[in-house]
C-alpha positions, 0 to 999 in steps of 0.5 A, spaced: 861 648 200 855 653 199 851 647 193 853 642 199 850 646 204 844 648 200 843 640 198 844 638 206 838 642 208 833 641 202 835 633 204 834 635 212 827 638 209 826 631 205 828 627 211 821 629 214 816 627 208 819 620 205 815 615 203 816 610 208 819 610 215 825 608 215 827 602 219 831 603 226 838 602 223 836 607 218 835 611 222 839 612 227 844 612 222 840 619 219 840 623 226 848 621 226 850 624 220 846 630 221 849 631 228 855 629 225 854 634 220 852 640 225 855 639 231 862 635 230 864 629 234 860 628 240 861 629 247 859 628 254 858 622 257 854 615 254 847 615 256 846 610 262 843 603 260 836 605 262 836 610 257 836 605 251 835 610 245 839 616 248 844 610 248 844 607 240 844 615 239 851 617 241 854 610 240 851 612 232 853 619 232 860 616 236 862 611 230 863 617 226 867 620 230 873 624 226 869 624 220 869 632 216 863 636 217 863 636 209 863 628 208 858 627 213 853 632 210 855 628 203 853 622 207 847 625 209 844 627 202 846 619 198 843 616 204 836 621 203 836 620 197 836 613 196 830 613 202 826 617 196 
C-alpha cells in the first residue's frame, strides 16, 4: 500500500507537467479518480444546471461511486502514464 501511495503522489506530480493537455473527457476522468482516491464516494448535492462544470464534475466523481481508495488510485496512475 505504501508503493501505491508513493506512485499515486509521483503521478498527481506528473499530472501537472504532461506533454499536452489532455482532452475535457480526460480530464474530467483525472480529477475523478483523484477524488475518489482521496475523498471517498462523493457527497452533497449535484451542482444546479447553471454550474456546468461543477456539474460534469460530480457526476465524473459519481460514476465511481463504490470504487476502493486503492483501485482508483491504481487507476489514476495507468491513466497518467498512458497520458505521458
Amino acid at each position: 500500500m505504501a508503493d501505491l501511495k508513493a506512485m499515486f503522489e509521483k503521478a498527481v506530480a506528473e499530472s501537472k507537467q504532461l506533454p499536452e493537455k489532455p482532452d475535457n473527457m480526460t480530464l474530467l476522468k483525472i480529477y475523478a479518480l483523484y477524488k475518489q482516491a482521496t475523498a471517498g464516494d462523493v457527497e452533497g448535492k449535484r451542482p444546479g444546471f447553471t454550474d456546468m462544470v461543477g456539474r460534469a464534475k460530480f457526476d465524473a466523481w459519481a460514476e465511481l461511486k463504490g470504487k476502493a481508495g486503492p483501485a482508483a488510485m491504481q487507476e489514476y496512475v495507468d491513466l497518467i502514464e498512458s497520458l505521458k
